[in-house]
C-alpha positions as CSV (number, residue, x, y, z in Angstrom):
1,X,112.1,151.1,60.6
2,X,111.1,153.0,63.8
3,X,110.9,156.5,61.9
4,X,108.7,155.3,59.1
5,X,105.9,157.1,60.2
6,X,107.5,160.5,60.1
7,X,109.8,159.6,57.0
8,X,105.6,158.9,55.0
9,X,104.7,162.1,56.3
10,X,108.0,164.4,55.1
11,X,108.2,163.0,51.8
12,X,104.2,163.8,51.7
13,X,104.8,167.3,52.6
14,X,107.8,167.7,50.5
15,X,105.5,166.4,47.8
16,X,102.9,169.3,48.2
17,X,105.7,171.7,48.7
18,X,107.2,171.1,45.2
19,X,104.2,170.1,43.1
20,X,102.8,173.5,44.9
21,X,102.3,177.4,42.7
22,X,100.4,179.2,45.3
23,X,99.8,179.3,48.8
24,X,96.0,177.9,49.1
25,X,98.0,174.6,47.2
26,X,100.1,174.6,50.8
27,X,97.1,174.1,53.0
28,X,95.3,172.2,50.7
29,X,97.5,169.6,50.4
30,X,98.6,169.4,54.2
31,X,94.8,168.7,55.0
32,X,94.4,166.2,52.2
33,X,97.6,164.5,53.7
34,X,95.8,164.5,56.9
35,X,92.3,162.9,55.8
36,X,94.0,160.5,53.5
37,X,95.9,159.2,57.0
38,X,92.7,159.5,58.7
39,X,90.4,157.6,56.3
40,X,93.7,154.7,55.8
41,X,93.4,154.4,59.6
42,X,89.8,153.8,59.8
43,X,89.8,151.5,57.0
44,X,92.3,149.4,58.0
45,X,90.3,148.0,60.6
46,X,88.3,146.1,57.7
47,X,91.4,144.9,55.7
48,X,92.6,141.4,56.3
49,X,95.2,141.2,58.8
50,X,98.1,141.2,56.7
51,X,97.5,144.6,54.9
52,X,96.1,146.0,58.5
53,X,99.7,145.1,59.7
54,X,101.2,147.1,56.5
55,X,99.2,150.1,56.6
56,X,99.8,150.3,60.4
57,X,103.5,150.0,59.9
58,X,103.8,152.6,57.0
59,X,101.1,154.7,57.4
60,X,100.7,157.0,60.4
61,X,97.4,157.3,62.0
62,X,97.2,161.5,61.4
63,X,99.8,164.4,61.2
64,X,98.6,165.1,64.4
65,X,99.7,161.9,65.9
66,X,103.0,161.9,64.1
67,X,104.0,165.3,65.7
68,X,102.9,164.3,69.5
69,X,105.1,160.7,68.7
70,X,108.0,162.5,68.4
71,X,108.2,165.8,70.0
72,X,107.4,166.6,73.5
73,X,107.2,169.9,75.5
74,X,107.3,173.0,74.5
75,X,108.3,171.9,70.7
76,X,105.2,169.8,70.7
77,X,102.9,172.4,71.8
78,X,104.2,174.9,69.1
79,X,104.0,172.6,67.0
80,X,100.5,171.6,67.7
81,X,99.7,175.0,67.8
82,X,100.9,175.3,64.0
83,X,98.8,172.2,62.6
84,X,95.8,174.0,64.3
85,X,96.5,177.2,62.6
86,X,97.3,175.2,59.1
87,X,94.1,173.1,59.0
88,X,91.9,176.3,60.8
89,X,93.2,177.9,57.3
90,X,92.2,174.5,55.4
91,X,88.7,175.0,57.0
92,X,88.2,178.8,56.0
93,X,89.4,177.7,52.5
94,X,86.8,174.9,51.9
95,X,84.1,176.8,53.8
96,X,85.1,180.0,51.4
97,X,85.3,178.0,48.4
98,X,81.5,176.1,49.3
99,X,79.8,179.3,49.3
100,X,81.2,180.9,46.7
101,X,79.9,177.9,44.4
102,X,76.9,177.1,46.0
103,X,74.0,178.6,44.0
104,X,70.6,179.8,45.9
């Protein structure tokens, strides 16, 4: 049960990889994967301790945290590096996608 953490996280990403058509989807999906883990672990401060002890077993607290848990080094910083790069693409993709809809 150590790895749970990082198994959530693969199958997530293995999720938006298949259900995936384009390459937006890809960056989409990894930043949704990281707020839904970010929101989980702010909520779970108001759950009742039962369910706070669930989420915090199952769920990891970001991607982010998941990668610096189990790598170390240079891996880490490449791969640090990487979710920068993916969720700097998120960014330009919701920013891009706000002004194109947005209506002065």
């Amino acid at each position: 049960m150590e790895y749970i953490d990082l198994i959530v996280l693969i199958v997530a990403i293995v999720f938006v990889v298949i259900y995936s058509k384009r390459l937006q989807t890809y960056f989409f999906g990894f930043g949704m994967i990281d707020i839904a883990f970010r929101i989980l672990n702010i909520i779970k401060g108001f759950l009742p301790k039962g369910t706070r002890k669930l989420v915090s077993t199952y769920i990891p607290d970001s991607a982010i945290g998941v990668i610096n848990k189990y790598t170390s080094g240079s891996i880490e910083v490449v791969l640090t590096l990487i979710y920068a790069a993916v969720m700097a693409i998120f960014l330009f993709y919701i920013v891009k996608i706000f002004i194109k809809r947005k209506k002065i």
